[in-house]
Biopython code that builds the backbone (N, CA, C, O; Angstrom):
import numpy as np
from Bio.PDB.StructureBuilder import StructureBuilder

atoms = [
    (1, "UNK", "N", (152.080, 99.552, 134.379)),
    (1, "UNK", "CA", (153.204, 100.296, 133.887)),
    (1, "UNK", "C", (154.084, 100.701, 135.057)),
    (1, "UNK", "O", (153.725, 101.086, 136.170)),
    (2, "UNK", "N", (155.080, 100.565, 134.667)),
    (2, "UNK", "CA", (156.445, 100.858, 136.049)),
    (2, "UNK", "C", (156.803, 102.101, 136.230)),
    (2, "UNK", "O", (157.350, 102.482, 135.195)),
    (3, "UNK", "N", (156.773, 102.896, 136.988)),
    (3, "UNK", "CA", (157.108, 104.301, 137.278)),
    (3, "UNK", "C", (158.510, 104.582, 136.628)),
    (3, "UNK", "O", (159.358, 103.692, 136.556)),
    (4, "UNK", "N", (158.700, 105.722, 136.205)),
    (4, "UNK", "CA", (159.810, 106.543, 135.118)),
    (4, "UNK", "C", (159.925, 107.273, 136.327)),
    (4, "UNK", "O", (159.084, 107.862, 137.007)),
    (5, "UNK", "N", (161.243, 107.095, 136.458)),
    (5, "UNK", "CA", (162.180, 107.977, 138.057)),
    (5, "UNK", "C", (162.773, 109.501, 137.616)),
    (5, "UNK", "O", (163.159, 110.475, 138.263)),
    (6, "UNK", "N", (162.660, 109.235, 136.357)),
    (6, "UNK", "CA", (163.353, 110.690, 135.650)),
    (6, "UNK", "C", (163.080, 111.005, 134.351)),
    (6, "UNK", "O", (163.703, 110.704, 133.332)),
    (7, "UNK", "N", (161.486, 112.027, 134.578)),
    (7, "UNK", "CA", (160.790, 112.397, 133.377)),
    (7, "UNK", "C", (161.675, 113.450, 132.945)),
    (7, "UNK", "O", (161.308, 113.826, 131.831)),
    (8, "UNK", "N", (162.554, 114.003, 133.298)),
    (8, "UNK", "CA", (163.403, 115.297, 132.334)),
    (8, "UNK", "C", (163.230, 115.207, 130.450)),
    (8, "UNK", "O", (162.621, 115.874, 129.614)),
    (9, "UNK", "N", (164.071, 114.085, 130.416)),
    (9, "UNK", "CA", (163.935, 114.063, 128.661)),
    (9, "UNK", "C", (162.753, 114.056, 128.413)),
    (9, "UNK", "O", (162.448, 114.528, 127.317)),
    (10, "UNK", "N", (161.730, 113.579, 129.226)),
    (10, "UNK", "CA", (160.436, 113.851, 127.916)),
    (10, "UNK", "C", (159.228, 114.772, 128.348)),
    (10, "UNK", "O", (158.021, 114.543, 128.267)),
    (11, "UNK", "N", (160.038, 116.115, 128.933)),
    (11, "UNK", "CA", (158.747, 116.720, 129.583)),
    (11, "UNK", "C", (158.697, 117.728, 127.886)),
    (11, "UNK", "O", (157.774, 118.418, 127.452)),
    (12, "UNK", "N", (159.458, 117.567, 127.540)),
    (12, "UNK", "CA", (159.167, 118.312, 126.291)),
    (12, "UNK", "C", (158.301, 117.780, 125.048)),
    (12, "UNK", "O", (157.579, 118.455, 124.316)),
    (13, "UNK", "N", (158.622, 116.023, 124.978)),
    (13, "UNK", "CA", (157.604, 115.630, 124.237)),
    (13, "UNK", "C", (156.181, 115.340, 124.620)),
    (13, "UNK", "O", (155.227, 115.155, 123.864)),
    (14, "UNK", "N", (156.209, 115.336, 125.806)),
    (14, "UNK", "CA", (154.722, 115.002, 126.131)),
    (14, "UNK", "C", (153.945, 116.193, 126.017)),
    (14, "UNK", "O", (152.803, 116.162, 125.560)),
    (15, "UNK", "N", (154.780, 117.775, 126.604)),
    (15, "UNK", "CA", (153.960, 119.224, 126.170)),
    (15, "UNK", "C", (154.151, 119.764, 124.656)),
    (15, "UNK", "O", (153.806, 120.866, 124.229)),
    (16, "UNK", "N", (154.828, 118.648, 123.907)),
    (16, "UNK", "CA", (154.400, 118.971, 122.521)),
    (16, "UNK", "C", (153.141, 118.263, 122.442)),
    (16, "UNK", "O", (152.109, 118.855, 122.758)),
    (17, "UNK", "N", (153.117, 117.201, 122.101)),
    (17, "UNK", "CA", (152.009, 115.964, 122.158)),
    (17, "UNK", "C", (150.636, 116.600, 122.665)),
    (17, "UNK", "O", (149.530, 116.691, 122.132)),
    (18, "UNK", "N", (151.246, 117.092, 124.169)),
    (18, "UNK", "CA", (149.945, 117.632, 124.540)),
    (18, "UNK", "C", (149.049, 118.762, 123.794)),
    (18, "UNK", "O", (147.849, 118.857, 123.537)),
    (19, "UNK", "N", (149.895, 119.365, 123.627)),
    (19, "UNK", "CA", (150.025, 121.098, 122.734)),
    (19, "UNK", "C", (149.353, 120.447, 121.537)),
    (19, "UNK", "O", (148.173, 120.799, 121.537)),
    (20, "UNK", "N", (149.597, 119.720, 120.617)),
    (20, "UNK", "CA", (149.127, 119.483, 119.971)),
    (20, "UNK", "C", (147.437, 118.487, 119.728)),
    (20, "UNK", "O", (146.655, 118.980, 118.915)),
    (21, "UNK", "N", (147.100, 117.453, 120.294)),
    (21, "UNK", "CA", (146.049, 117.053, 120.539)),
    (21, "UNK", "C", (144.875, 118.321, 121.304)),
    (21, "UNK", "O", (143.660, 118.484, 121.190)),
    (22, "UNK", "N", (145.981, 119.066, 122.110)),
    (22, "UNK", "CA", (144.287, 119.878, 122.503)),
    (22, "UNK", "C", (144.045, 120.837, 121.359)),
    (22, "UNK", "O", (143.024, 121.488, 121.135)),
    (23, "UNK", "N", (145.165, 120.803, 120.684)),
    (23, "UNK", "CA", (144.849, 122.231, 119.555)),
    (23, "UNK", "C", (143.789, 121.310, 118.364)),
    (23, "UNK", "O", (142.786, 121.757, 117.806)),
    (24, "UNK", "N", (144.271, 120.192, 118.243)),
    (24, "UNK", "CA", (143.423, 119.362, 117.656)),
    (24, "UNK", "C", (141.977, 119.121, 117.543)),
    (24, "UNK", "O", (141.207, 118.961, 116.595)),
    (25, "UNK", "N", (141.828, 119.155, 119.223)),
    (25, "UNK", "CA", (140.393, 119.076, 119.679)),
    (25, "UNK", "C", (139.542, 120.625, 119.818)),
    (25, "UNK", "O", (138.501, 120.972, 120.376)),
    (26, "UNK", "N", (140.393, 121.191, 119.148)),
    (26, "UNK", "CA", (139.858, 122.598, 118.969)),
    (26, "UNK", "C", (139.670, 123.111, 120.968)),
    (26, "UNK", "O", (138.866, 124.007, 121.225)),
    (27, "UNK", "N", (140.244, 122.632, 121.815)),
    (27, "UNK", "CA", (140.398, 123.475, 122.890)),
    (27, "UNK", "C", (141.531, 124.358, 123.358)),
    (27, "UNK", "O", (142.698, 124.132, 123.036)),
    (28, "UNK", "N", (141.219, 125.216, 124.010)),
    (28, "UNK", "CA", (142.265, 126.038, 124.645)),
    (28, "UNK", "C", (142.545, 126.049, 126.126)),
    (28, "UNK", "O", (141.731, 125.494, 126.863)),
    (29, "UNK", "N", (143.710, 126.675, 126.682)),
    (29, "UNK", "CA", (144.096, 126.162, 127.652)),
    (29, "UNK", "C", (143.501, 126.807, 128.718)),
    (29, "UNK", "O", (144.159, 126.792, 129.759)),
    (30, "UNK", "N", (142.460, 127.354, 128.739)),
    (30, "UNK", "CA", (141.467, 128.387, 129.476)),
    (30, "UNK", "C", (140.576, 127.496, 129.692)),
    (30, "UNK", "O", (140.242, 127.133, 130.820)),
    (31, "UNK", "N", (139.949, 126.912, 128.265)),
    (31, "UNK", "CA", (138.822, 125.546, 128.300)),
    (31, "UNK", "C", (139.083, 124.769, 129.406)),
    (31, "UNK", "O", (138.285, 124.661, 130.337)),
    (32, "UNK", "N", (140.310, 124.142, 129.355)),
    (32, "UNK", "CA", (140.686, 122.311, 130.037)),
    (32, "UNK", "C", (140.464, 123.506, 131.720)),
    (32, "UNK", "O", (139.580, 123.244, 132.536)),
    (33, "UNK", "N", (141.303, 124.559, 131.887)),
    (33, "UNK", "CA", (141.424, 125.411, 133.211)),
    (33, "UNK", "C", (139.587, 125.378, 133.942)),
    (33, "UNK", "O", (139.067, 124.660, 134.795)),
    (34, "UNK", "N", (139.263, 126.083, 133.423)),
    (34, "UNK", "CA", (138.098, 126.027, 133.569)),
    (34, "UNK", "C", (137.190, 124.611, 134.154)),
    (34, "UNK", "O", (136.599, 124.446, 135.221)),
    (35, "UNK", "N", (137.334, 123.873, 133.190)),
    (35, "UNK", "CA", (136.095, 122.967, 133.247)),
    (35, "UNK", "C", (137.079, 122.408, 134.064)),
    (35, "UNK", "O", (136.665, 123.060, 135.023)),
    (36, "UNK", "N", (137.673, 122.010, 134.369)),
    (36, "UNK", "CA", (138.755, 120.402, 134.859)),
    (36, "UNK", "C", (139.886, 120.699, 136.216)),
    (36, "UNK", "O", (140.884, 120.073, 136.574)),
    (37, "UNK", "N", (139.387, 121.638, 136.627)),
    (37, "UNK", "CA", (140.328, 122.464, 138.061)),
    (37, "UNK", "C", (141.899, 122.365, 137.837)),
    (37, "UNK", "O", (142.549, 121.807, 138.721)),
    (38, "UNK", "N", (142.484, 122.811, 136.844)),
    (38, "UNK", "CA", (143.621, 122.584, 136.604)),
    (38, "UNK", "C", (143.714, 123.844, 136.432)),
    (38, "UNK", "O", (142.674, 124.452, 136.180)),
    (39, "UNK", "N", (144.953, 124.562, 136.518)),
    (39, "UNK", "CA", (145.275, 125.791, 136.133)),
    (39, "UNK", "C", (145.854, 126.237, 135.267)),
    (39, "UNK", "O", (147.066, 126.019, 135.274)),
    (40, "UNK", "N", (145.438, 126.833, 134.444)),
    (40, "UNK", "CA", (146.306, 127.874, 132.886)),
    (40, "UNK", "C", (147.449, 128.198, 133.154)),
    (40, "UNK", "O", (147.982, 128.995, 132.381)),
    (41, "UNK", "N", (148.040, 127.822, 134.049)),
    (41, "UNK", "CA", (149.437, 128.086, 134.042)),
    (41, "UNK", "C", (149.809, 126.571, 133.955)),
    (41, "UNK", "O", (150.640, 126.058, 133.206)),
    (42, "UNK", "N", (149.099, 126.033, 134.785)),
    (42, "UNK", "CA", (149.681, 124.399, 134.616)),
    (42, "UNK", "C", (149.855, 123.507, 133.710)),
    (42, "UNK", "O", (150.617, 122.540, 133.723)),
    (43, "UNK", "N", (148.896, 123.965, 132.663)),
    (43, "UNK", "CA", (148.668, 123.929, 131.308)),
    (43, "UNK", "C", (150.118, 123.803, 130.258)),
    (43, "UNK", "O", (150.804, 123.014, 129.608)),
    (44, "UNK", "N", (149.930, 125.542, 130.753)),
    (44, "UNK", "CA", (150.884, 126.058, 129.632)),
    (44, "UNK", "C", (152.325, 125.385, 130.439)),
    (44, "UNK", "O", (152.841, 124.433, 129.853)),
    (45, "UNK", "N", (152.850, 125.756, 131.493)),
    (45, "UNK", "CA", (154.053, 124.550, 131.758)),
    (45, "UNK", "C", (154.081, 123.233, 131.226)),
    (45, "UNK", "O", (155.191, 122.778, 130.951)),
    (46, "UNK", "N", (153.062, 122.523, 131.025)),
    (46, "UNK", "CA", (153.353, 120.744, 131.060)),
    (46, "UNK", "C", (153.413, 121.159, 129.620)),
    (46, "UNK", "O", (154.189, 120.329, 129.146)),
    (47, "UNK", "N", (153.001, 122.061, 128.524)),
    (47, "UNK", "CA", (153.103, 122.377, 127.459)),
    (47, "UNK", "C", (153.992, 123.033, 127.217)),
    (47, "UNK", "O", (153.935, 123.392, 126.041)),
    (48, "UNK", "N", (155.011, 123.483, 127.835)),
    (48, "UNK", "CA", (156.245, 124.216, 127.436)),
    (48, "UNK", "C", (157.593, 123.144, 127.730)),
    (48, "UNK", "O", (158.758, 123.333, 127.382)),
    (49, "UNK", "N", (157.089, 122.091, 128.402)),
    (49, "UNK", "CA", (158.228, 121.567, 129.322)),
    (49, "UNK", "C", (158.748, 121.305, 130.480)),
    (49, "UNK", "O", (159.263, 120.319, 131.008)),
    (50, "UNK", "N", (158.379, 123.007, 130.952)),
    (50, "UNK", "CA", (158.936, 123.145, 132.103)),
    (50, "UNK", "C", (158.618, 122.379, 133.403)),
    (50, "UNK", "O", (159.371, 122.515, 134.368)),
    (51, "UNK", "N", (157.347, 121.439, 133.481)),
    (51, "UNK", "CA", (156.809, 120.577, 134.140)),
    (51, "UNK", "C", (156.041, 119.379, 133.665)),
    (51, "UNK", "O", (155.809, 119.437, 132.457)),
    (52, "UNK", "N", (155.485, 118.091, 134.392)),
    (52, "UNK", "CA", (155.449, 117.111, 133.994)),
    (52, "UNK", "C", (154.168, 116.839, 135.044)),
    (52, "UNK", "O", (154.372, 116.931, 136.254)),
    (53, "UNK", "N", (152.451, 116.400, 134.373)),
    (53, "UNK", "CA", (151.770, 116.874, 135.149)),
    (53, "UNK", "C", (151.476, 115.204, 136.236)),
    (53, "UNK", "O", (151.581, 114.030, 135.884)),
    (54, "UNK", "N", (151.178, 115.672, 137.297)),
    (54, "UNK", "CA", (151.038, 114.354, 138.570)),
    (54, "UNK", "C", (150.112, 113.791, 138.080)),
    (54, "UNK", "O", (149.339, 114.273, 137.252)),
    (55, "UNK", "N", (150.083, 112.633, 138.569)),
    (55, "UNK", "CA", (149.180, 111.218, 138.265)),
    (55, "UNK", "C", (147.399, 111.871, 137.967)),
    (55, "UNK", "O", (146.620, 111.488, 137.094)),
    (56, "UNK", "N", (147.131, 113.143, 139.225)),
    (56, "UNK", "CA", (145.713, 112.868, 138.934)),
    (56, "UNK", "C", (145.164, 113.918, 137.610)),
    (56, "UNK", "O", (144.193, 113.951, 136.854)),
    (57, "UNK", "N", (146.704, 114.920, 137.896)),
    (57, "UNK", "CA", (146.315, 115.845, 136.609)),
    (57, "UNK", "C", (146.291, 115.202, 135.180)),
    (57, "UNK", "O", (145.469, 115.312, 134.270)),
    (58, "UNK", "N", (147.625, 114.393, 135.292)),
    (58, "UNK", "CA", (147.510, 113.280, 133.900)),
    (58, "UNK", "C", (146.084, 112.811, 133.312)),
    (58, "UNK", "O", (145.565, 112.753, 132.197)),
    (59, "UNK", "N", (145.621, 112.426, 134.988)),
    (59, "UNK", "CA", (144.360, 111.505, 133.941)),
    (59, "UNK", "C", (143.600, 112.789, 134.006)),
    (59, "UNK", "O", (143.792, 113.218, 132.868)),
    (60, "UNK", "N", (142.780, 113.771, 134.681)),
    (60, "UNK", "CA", (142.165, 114.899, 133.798)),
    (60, "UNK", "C", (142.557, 115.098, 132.772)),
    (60, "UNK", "O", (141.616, 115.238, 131.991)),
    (61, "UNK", "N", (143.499, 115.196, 132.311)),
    (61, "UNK", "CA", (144.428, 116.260, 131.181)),
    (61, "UNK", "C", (143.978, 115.077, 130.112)),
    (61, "UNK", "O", (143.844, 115.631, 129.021)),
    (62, "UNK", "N", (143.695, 113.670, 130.005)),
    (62, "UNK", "CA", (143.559, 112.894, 129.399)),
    (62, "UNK", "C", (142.318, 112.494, 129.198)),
    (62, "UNK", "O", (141.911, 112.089, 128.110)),
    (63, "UNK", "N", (141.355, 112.615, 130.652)),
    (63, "UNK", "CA", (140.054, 112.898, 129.997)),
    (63, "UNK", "C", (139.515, 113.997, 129.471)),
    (63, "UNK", "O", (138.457, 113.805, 128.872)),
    (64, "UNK", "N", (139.995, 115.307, 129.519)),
    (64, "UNK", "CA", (139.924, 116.453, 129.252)),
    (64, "UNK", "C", (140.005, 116.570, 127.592)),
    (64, "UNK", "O", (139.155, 117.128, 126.898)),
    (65, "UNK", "N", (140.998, 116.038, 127.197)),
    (65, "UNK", "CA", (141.197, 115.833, 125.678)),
    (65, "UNK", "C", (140.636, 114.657, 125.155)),
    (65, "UNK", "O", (140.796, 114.522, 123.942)),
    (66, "UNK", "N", (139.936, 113.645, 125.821)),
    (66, "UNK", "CA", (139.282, 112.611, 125.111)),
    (66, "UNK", "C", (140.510, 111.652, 124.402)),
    (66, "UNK", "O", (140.318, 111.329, 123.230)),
    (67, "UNK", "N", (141.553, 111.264, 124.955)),
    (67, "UNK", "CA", (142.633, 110.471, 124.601)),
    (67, "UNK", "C", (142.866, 109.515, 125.683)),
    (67, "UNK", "O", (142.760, 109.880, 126.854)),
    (68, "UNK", "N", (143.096, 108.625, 125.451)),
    (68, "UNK", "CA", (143.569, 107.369, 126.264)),
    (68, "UNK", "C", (145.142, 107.200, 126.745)),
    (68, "UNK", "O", (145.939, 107.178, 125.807)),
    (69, "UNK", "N", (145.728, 107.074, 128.126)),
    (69, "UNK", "CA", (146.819, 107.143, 128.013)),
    (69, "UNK", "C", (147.750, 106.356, 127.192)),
    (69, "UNK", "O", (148.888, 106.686, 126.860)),
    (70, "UNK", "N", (147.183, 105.381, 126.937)),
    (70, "UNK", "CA", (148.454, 104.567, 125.956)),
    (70, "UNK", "C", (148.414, 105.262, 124.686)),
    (70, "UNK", "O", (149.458, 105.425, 124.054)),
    (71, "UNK", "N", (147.328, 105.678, 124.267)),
    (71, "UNK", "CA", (147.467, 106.404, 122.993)),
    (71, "UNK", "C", (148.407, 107.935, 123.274)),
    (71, "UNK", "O", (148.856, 108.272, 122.178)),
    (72, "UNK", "N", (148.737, 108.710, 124.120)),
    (72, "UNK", "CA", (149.276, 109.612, 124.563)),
    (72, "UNK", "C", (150.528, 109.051, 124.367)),
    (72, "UNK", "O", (151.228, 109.553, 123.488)),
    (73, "UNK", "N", (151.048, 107.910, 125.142)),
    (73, "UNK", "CA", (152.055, 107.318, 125.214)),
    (73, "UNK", "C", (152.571, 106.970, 123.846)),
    (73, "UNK", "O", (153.608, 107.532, 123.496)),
    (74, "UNK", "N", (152.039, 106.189, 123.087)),
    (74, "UNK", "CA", (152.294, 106.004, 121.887)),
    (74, "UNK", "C", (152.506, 107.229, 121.051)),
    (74, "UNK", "O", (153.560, 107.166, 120.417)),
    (75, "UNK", "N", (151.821, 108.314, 120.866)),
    (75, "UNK", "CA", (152.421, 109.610, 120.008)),
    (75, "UNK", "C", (153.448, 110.075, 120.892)),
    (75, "UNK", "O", (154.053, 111.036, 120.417)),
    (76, "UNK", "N", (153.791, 109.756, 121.877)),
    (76, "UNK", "CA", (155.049, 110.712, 122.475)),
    (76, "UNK", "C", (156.501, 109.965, 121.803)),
    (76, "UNK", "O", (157.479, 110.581, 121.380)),
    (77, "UNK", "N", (156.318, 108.449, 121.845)),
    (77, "UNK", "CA", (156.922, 107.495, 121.653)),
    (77, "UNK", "C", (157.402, 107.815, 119.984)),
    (77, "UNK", "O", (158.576, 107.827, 119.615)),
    (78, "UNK", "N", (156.201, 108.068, 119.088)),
    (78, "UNK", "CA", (156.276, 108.514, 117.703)),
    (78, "UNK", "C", (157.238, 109.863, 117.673)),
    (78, "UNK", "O", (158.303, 110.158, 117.130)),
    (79, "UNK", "N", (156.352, 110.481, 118.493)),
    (79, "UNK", "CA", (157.219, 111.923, 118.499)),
    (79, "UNK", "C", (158.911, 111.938, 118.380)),
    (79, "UNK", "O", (159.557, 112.541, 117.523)),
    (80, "UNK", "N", (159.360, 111.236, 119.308)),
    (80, "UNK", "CA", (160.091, 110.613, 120.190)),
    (80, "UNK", "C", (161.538, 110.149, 118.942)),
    (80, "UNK", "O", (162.694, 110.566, 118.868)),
    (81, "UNK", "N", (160.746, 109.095, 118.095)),
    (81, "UNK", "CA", (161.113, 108.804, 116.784)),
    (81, "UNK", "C", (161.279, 109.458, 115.648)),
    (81, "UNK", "O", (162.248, 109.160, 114.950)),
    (82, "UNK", "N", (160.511, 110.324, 115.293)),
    (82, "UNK", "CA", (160.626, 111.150, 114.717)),
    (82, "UNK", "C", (161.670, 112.408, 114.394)),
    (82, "UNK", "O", (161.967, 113.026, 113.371)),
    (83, "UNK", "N", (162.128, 112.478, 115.973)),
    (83, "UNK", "CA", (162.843, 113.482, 115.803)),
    (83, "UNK", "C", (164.592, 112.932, 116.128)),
    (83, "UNK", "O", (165.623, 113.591, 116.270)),
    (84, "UNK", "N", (164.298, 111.270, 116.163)),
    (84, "UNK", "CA", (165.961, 110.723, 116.408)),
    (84, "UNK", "C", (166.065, 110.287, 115.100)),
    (84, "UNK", "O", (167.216, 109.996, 114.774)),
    (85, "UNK", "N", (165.208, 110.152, 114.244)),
    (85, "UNK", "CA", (165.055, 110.088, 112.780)),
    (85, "UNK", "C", (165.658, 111.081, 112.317)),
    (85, "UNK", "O", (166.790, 110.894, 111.869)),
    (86, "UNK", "N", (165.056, 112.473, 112.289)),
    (86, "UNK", "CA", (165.901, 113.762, 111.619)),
    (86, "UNK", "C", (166.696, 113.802, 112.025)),
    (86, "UNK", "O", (167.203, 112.895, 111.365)),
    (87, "UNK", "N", (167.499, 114.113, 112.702)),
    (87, "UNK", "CA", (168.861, 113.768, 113.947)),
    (87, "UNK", "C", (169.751, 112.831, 112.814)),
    (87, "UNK", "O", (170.694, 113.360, 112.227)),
    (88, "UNK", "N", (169.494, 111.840, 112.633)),
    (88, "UNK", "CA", (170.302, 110.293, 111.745)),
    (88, "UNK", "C", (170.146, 111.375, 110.405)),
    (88, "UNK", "O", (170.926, 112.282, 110.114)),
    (89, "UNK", "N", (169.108, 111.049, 109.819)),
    (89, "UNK", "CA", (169.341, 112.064, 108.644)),
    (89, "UNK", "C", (170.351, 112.702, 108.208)),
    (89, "UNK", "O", (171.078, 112.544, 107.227)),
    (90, "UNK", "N", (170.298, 113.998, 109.670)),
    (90, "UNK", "CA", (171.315, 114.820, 109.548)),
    (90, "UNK", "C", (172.557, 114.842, 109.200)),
    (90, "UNK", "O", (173.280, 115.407, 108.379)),
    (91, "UNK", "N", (172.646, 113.827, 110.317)),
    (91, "UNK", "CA", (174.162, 113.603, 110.740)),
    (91, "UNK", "C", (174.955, 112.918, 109.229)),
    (91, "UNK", "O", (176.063, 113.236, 108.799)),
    (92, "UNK", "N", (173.754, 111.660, 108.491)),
    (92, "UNK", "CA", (174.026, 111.105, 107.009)),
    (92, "UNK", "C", (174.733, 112.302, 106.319)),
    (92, "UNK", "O", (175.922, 112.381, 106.010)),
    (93, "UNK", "N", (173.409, 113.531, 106.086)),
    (93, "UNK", "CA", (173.652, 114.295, 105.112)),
    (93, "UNK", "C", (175.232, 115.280, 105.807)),
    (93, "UNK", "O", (176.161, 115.430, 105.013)),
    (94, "UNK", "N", (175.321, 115.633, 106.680)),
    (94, "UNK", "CA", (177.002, 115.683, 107.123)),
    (94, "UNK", "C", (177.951, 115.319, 106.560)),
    (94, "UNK", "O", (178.789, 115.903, 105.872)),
    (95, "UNK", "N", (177.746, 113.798, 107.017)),
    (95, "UNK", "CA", (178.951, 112.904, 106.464)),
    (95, "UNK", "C", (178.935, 112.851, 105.026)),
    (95, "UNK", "O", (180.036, 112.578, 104.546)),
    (96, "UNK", "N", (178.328, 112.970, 104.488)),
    (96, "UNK", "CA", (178.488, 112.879, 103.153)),
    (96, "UNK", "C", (178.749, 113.989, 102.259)),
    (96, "UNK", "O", (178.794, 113.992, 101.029)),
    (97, "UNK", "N", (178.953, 115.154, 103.289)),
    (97, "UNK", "CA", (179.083, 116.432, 102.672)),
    (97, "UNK", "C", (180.672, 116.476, 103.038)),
    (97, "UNK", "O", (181.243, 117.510, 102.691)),
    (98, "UNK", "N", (181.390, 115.573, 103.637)),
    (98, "UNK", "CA", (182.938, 116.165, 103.726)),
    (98, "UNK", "C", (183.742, 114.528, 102.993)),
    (98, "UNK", "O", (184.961, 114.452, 102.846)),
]
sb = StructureBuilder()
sb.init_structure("model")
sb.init_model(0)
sb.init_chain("A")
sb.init_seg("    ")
for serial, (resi, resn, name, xyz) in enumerate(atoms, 1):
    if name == "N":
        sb.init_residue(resn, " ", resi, " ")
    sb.init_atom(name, np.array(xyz, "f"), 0.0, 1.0, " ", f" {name:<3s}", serial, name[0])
structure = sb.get_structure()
């Protein structure tokens, strides 16, 4: 896979994605802190957005939740869709309102 020079747009879907699979796996962000030397703050950033976690935190953060990165990749990708989907929607139900 080829390095992404400018994660900005998707530091938000990947700390949804993320946010969501660990809530999934019934862990919290104290759990992954704990066991996996990552920090509860680092956590909650790559889960808010505000950061995008480095290569080695990635793969903890990925064995940590028991997910594979392409499968990560792929729900971000869904995510991703999903919400340029409602977006089109929208914009339909707009236009058709004037």
């Amino acid at each position: 896979m080829e390095p992404v020079n400018n994660l900005e747009p998707l530091k938000s879907y990947c700390g949804k994605v993320l946010r969501a699979i660990r809530n999934v796996r019934g862990l919290t962000a104290v759990d992954i802190a704990k066991k996996h030397d990552i920090t509860e703050s680092s956590i909650y950033d790559y889960e808010k957005g505000r950061s995008y976690p480095k290569n080695e935190n990635a793969i903890t953060l990925f064995s940590a939740l028991k997910i594979k990165q392409e499968i990560f990749e792929r729900c971000v990708k869904d995510s991703i869709i999903k919400e340029i989907e409602a977006q089109i929607s929208e914009t339909y139900k707009l236009l058709g309102e004037r």
